[in-house]
C-alpha positions in Angstrom: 89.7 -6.9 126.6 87.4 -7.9 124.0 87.9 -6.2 120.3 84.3 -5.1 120.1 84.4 -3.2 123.2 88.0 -1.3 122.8 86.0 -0.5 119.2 83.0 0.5 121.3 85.0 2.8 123.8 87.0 4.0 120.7 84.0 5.3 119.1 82.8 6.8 122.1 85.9 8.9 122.2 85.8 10.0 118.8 82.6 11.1 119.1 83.3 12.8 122.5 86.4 14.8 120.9 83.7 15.8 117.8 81.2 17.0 120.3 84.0 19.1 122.0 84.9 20.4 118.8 81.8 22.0 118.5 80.8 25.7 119.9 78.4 24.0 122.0 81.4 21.4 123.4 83.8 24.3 123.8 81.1 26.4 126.0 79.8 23.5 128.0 83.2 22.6 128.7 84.8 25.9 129.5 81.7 26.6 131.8 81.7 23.3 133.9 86.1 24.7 133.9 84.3 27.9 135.6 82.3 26.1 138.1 85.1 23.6 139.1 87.5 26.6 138.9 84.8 28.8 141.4 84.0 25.9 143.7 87.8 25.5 144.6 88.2 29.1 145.4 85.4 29.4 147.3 86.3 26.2 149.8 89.9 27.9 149.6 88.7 30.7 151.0 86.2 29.3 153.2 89.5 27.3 154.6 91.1 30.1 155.3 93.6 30.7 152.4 93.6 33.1 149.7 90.7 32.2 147.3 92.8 32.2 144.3 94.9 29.5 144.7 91.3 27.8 144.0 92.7 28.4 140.1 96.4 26.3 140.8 93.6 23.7 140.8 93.4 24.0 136.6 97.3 23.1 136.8 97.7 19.3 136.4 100.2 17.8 138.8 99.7 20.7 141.4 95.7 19.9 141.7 96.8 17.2 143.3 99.4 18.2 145.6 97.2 20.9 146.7 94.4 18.8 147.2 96.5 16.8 149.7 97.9 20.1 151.6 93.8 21.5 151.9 93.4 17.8 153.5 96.5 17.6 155.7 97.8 20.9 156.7 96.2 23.2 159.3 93.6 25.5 157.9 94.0 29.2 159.5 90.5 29.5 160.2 91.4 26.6 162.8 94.1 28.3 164.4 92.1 31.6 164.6 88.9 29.9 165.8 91.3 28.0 168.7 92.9 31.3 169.4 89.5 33.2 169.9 88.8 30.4 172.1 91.6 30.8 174.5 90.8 34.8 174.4 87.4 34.4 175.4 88.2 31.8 178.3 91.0 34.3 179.6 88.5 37.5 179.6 86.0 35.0 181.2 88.4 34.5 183.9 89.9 37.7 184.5 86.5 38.9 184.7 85.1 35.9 187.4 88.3 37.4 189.0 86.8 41.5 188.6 83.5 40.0 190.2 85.1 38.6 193.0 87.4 41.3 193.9 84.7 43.9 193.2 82.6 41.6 195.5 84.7 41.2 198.6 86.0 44.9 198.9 81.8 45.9 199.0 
């Protein structure tokens, strides 16, 4: 990489850290942490788990690994929405069953 722009990236950083430095940096900063923090819990939730494991997502290392398990395992809202499924289709049948006892004993 070219001196002038590891001295132009350098810069930037220095004056990134300043601005962070600053009351403004520190409240911008913690309230984007807030929104990021609020938006995990809330698609936690919306998953199915407990929303406050949307805050293990601060953690470095275990954002990560809980990123992956939101992708790969099976979200409970799943399972129950399968399991209403199979509920309804089984009162559907026991009740096209009713109709058709109900029917031929008339």
């Amino acid at each position: 990489m070219p001196e002038s722009y590891r001295t132009t990236f350098d810069g930037w950083v220095d004056q990134l850290a300043a601005f962070l430095g600053t009351p403004l940096g520190v409240s911008l900063l913690a309230a984007a942490m807030l929104v990021y923090t609020l938006a995990w819990c809330r698609l936690f939730a919306k998953a199915g788990f407990k929303g406050h494991i949307g805050v293990y997502m601060l953690v470095p290392g275990l954002n990560v690994v809980l990123f992956l398990a939101l992708a790969f395992f099976p979200w409970p809202v799943r399972r129950e929405a399968r399991d209403l499924r199979r509920m309804q289709k089984a009162v559907h049948r026991a009740d096209k069953r009713h109709q058709k006892r109900s029917g031929q004993a008339a």
